[in-house]
C-alpha positions in Angstrom: 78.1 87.7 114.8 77.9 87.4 110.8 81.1 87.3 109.3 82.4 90.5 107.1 82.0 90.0 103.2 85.3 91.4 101.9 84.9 93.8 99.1 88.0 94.2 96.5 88.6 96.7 94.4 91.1 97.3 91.6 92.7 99.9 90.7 94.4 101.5 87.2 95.7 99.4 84.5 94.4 96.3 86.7 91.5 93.9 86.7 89.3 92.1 89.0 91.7 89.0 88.0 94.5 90.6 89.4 92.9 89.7 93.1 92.5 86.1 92.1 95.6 84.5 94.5 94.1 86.7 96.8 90.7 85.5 96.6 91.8 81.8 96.6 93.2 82.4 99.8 90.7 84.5 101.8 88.1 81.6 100.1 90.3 79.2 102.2 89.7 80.4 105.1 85.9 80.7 105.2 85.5 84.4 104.0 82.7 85.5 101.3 84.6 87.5 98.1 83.9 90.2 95.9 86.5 91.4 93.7 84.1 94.4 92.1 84.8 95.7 88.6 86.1 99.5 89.1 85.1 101.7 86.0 88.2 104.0 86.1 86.3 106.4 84.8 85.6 109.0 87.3 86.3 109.3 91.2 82.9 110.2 91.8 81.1 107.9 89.9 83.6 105.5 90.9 83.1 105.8 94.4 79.2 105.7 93.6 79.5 102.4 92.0 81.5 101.0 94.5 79.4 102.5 97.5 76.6 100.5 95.6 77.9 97.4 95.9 78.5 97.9 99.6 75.0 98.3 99.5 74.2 95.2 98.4 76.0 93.4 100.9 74.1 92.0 103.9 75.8 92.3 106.7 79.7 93.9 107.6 81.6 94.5 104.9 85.7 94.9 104.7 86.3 97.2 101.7 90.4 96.8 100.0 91.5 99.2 97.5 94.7 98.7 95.3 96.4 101.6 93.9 93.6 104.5 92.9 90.9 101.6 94.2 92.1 103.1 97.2 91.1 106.7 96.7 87.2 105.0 95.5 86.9 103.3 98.8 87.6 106.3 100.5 84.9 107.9 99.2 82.7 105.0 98.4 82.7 103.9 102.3 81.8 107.7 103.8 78.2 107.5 105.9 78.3 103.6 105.5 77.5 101.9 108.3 78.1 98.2 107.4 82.0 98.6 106.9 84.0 97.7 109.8 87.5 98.0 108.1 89.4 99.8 105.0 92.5 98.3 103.9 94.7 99.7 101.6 96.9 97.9 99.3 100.0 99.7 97.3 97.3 102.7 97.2 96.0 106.5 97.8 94.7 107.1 100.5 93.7 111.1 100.3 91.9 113.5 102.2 90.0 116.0 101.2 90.2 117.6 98.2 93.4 115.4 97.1 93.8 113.4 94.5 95.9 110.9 92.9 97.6 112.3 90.7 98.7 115.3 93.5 99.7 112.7 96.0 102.1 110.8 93.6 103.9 114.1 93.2 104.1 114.9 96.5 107.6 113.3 96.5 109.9 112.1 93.8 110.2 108.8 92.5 107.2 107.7 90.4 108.1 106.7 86.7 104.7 106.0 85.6 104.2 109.9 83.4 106.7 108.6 80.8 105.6 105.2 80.5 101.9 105.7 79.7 100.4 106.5 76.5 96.9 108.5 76.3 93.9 107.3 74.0 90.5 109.2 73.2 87.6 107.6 73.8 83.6 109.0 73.4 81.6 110.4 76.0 78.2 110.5 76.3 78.1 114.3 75.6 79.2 113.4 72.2 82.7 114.6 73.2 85.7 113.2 74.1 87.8 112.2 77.2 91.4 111.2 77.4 92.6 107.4 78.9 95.7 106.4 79.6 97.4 102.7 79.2 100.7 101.8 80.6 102.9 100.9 77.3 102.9 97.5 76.7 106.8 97.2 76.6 107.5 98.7 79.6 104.4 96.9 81.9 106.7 94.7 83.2 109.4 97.1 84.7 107.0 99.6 85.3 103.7 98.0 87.4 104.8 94.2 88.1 108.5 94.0 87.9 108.7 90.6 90.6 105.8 89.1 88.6 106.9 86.0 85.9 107.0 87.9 82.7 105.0 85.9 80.7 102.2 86.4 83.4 103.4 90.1 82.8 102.8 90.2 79.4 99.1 89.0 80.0 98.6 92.0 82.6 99.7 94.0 79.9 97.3 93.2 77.2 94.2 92.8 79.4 95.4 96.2 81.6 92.3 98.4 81.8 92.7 102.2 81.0 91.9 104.4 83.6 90.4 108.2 82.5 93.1 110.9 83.5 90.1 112.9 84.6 89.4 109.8 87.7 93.2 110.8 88.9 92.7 114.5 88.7 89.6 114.5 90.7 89.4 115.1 94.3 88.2 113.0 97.2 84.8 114.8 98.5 85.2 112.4 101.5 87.4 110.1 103.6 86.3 107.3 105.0 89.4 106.5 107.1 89.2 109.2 109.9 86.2 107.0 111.1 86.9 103.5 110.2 89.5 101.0 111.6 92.9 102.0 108.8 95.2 99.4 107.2 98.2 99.7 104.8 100.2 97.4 103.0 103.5 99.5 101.8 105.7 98.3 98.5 109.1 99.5 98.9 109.9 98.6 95.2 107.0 100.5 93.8 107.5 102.2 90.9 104.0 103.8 90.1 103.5 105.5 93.7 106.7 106.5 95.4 107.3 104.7 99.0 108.0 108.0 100.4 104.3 109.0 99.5 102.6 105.8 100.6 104.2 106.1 104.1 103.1 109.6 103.7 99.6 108.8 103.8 99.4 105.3 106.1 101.3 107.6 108.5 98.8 110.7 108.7 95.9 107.8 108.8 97.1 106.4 111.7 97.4 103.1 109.8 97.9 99.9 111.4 100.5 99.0 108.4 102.9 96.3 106.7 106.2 97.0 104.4 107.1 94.7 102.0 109.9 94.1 99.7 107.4 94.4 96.3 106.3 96.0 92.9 103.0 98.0 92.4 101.6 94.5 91.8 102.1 92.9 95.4 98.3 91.4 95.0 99.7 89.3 92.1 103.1 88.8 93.1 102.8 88.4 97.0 99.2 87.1 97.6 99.5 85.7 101.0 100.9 88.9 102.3 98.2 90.7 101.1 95.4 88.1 102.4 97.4 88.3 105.6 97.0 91.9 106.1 93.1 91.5 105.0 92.4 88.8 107.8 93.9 90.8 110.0 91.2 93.7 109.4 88.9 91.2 109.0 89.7 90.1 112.6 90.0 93.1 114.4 
């Protein structure tokens, strides 16, 4: 049986490079990596990008979303037969018609509204969408609070904006009422409540892990999340 090439993708405010502990451990054991660069710019387009990369993968493929990476695989793994597993790390995992931005209200607790700042940037139309960035000065507290601040301080600078219109658009699929369902829950997440992430690993039937953790458990707690991967890729 070929062995499962494990997709990664990022989510808000994130990298690829925020995968790399990760990486270094699934490498370890044998596994082939992607860590896939997510746009942020649009669920749809998202998911498309994403879906294309699945695409390009020979053989079964184990797709891991963090944070609104999760609502992309979601979509991005609808009708594909080559993916044996979706994990979901610190992340949305919607239904139909939901999306992020609806899900992290669905109960209290997230702080992330106050502590973002929006930016215009140029679309091809010739007008104008709006971005948002966490502030630098509150990154720490806000998205990686058990991360060594002066690794904080580097998510910070090189944190990629994500388009407010990506969390206000809705899922047109998802993916996890037909594929194998895992969940890593962060109790000490401060962008999407726990109350919400139990929420949705719950109604997916999730096979799921809690952990003590910020928003940023890929950085902070790698081996957990590589744990949780294996397992999937296991199955």
């Amino acid at each position: 049986m070929t062995a499962a090439t494990i997709v990664l993708v990022h989510g808000a405010f994130a990298d690829a490079s925020s995968w790399n502990g990760v990486i270094e451990r699934l490498r370890a054991q044998g596994h082939s990596v992607i860590a896939a660069a997510n746009p942020l710019r649009g669920l749809e387009s998202d998911a498309a990008y994403i879906a294309s990369v699945v695409d390009s993968v020979e053989g079964p493929c184990v797709l891991v979303g963090h944070s609104y990476g999760g609502s992309v695989i979601t979509v991005a793994a609808e009708g594909k037969a080559n993916v044996t597993a979706l994990v979901y790390v610190a992340a949305f995992i919607p239904d139909e018609n939901e999306s992020a931005l609806q899900l992290t209200d669905k109960y209290p607790g997230s702080t992330l509204g106050p502590n973002t700042r929006p930016a215009s940037y140029p679309l091809s139309d010739g007008s104008t969408g709006t971005e948002l960035y966490i502030r630098q000065d509150q990154f720490h507290r806000q998205f990686a609070a058990d991360v060594p601040a002066a690794t904080a301080e580097l998510m910070a600078a090189t944190q990629r904006p994500v388009a407010l219109a990506a969390l206000q658009q809705t899922a047109t699929a998802a993916a996890w009422k037909s594929v194998s369902t895992f969940a890593l829950l962060t109790t000490d997440d401060q962008n999407i409540p726990i109350e919400v992430q139990r929420f949705m690993a719950e109604r997916a039937g999730a096979d799921t892990v809690e952990i003590s953790a910020s928003h940023a458990v890929s950085v902070s707690e790698p081996q957990a999340v590589a744990d949780l991967i294996l397992r999937a890729v296991e199955r």
